[in-house]
C-alpha positions in Angstrom: 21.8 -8.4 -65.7 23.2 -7.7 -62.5 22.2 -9.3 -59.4 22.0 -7.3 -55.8 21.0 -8.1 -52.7 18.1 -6.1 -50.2 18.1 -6.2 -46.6 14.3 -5.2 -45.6 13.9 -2.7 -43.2 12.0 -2.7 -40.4 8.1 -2.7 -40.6 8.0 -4.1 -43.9 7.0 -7.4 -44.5 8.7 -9.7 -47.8 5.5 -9.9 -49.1 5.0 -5.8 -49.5 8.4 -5.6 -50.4 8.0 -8.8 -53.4 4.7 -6.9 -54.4 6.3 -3.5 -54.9 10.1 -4.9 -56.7 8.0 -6.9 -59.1 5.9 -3.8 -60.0 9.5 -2.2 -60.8 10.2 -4.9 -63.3 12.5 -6.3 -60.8 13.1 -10.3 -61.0 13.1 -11.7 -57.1 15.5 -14.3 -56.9 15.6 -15.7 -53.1 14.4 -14.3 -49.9 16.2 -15.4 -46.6 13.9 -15.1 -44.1 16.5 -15.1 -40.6 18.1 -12.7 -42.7 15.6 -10.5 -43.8 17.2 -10.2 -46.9 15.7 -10.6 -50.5 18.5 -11.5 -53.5 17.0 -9.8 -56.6 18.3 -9.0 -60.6 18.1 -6.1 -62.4 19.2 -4.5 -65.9 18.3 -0.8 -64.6 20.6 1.0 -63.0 19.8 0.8 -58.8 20.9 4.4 -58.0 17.9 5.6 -59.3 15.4 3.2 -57.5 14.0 4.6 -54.6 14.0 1.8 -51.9 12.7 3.2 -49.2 12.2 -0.6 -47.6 15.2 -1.9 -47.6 18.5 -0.3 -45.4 21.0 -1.1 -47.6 21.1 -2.8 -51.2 24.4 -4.2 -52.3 25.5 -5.4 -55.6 26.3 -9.5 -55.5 30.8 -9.7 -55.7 32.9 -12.7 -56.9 35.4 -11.6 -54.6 34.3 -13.6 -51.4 36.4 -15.3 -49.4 35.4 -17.4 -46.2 39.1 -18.0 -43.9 
């Protein structure tokens, strides 16, 4: 399972997006509200999800570095 990481668009609320992931099958793993960005896990592959409420979906790295 990979994990990814949503940030919500505009106009959308976390609860409309929550509703509509967890109809995908879409496990919701923590939403940061100042942010506006929702931390989610999938098995399916996210190219062929259409996410029209969030702006930009990015899959979690282990290559972060804070300097």
């Amino acid at each position: 399972m990979k994990t990814y990481f949503g940030v919500i668009r505009d106009g959308w609320s976390f609860k409309d997006v929550k509703t509509k992931l967890t109809n995908l099958g879409i496990k919701i793993g923590k939403y940061y509200p100042k942010l506006k960005v929702v931390k989610f896990e999938t098995d399916k592959e996210i190219f062929q999800i259409d996410f029209d409420f969030f702006i930009a979906v990015e899959e979690e790295k282990e290559d972060f570095i804070i300097q």
